[in-house]
C-alpha positions as a Markdown table, in Angstrom:
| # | Residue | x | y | z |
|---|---|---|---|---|
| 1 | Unk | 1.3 | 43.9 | -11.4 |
| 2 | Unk | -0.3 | 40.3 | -11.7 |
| 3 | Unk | 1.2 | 37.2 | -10.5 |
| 4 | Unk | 2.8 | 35.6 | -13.1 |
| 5 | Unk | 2.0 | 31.8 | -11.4 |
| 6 | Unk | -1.4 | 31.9 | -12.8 |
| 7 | Unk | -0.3 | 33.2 | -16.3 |
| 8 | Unk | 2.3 | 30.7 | -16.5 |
| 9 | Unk | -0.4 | 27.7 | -15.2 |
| 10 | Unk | -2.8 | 28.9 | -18.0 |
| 11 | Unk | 0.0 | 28.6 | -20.6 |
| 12 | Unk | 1.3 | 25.3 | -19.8 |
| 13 | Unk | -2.2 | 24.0 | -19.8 |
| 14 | Unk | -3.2 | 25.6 | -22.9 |
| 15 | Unk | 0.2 | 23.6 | -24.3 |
| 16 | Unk | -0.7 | 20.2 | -23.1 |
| 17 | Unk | -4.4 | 20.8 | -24.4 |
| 18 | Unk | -2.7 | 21.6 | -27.8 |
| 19 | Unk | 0.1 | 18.5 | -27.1 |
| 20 | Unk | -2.6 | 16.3 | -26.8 |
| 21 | Unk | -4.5 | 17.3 | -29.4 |
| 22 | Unk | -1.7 | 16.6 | -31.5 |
| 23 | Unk | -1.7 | 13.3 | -30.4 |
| 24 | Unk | -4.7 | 11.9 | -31.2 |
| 25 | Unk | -4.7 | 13.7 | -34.8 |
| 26 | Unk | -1.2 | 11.8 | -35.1 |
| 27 | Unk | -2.9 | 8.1 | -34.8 |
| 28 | Unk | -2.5 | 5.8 | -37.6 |
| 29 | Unk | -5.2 | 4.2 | -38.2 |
| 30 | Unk | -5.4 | 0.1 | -38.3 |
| 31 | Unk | -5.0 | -2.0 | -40.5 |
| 32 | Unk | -8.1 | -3.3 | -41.8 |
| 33 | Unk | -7.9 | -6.7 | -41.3 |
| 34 | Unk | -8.1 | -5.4 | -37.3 |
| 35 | Unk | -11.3 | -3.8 | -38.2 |
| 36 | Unk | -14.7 | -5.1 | -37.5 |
| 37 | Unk | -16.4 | -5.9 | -40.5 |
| 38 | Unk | -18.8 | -3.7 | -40.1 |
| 39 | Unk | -16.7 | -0.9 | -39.4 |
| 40 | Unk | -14.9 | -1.6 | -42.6 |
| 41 | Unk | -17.7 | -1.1 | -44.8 |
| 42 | Unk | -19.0 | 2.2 | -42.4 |
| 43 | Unk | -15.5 | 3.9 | -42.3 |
| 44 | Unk | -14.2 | 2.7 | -46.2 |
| 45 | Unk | -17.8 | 3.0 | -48.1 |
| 46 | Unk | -16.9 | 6.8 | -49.0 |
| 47 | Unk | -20.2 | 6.8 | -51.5 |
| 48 | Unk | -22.5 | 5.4 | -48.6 |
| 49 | Unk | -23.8 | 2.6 | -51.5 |
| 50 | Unk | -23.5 | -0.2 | -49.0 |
| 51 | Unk | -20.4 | -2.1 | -49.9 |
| 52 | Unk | -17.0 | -1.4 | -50.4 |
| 53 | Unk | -15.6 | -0.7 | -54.1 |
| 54 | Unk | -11.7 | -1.1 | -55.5 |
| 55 | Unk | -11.2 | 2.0 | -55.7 |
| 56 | Unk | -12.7 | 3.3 | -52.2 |
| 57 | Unk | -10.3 | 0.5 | -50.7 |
| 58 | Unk | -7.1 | 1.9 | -52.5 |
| 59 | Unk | -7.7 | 5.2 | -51.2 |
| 60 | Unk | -7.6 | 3.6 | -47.8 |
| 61 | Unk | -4.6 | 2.0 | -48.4 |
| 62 | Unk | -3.2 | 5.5 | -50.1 |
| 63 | Unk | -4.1 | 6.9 | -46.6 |
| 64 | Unk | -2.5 | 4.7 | -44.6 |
| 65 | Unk | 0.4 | 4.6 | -46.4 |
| 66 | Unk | 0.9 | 8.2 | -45.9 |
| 67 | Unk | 0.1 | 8.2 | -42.9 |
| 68 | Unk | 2.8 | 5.9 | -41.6 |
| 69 | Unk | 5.3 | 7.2 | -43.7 |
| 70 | Unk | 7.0 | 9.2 | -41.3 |
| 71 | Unk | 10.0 | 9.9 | -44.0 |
| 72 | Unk | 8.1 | 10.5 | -47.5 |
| 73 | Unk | 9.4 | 8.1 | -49.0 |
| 74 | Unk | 6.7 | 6.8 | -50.1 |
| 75 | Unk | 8.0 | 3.5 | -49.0 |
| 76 | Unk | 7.1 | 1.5 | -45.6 |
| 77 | Unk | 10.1 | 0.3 | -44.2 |
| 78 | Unk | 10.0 | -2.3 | -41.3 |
| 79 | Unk | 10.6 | 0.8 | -38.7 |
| 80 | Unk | 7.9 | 2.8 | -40.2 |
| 81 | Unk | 5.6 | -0.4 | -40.4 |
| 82 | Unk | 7.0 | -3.7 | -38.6 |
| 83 | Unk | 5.0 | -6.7 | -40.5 |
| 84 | Unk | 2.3 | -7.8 | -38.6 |
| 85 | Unk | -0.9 | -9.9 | -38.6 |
| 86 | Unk | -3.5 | -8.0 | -40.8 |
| 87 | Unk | -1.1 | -6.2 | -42.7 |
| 88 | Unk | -1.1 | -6.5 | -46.3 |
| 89 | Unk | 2.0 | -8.1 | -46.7 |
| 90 | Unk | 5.0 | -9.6 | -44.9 |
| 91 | Unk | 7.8 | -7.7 | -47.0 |
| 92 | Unk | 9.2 | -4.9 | -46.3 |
| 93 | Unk | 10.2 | -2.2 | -47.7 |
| 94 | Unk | 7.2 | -2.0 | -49.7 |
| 95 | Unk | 6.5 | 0.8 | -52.2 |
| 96 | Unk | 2.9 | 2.5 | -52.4 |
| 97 | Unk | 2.4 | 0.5 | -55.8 |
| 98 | Unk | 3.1 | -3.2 | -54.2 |
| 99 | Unk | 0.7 | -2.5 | -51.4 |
| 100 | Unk | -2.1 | -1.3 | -53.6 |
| 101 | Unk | -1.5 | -4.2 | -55.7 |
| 102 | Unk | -1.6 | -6.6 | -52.8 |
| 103 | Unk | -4.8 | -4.5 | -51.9 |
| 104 | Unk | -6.3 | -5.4 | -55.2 |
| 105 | Unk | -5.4 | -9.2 | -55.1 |
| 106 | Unk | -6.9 | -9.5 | -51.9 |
| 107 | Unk | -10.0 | -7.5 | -52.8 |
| 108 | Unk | -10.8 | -9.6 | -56.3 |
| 109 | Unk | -10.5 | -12.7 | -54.1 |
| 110 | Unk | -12.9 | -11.6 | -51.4 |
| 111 | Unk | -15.2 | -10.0 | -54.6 |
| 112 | Unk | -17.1 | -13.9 | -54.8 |
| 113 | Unk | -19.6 | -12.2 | -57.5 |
| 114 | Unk | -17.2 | -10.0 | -59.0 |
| 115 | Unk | -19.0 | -7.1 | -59.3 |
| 116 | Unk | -16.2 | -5.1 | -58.1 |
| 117 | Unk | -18.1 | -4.0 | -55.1 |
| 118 | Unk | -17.4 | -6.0 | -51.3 |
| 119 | Unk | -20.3 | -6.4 | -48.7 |
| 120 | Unk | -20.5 | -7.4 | -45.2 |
| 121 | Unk | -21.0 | -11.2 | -46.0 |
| 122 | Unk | -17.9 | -11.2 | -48.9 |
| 123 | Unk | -15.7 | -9.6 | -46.3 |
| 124 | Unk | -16.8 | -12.2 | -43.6 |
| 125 | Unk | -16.1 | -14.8 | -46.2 |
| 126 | Unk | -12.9 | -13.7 | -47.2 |
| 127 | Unk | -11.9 | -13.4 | -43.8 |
| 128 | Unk | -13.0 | -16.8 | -42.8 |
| 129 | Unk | -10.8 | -18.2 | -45.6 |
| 130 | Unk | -7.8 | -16.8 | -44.6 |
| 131 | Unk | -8.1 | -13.4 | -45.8 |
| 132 | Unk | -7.6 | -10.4 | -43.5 |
């Protein structure tokens, strides 16, 4: 018969490996006004063209969303997501709509040559005038 101290050992390590695993896949990610700039254009430019379009931002904000959402609600409520700096907006509850719109607000006002696609220096720009 084996002793069972070393089977139970390799069982509760095997859980905390798994545990923390969990963890880190659980993460939200930040909001991306807390982003470097040019981490914003690395980690949102899902086309790799350089720049950051609408519609590559919105699916960012669909993501986060979801993420945070910890009821499916699709709402954020101030548990869920306390307002902070860098968020999108102050109010809360917010729907998924409202915080793709303020998304889009925020995005044609950093968009200086409107060609519906954000760079490094429009992000810094936008930024530097307030803009998170």
């Amino acid at each position: 018969m084996r002793p069972l101290v070393p089977q139970v050992a390799g069982v509760a390590a095997a859980l905390a490996l798994c545990a923390g695993f969990a963890q880190a896949q659980k993460q939200d990610p930040p909001p991306i006004g807390a982003l470097p700039i040019e981490t914003v254009v690395e980690q949102l430019d899902r086309n790799g063209n350089g720049c950051v379009d609408l519609e590559e931002g919105r699916n960012y904000t669909s993501r986060r969303l979801h993420q945070m959402d910890t009821n499916k609600d699709e709402v954020l409520d101030a548990v869920e997501a306390p307002p902070g700096p860098g968020e999108t907006t102050e109010t809360r509850p917010i729907s998924l709509a409202d915080w793709q719109d303020a998304y889009t607000a925020r995005f044609t006002s950093f968009d200086s040559d409107a060609n519906g696609c954000l760079t490094r220096p429009e992000i810094e720009a936008g930024r530097a005038q307030g803009g998170t």
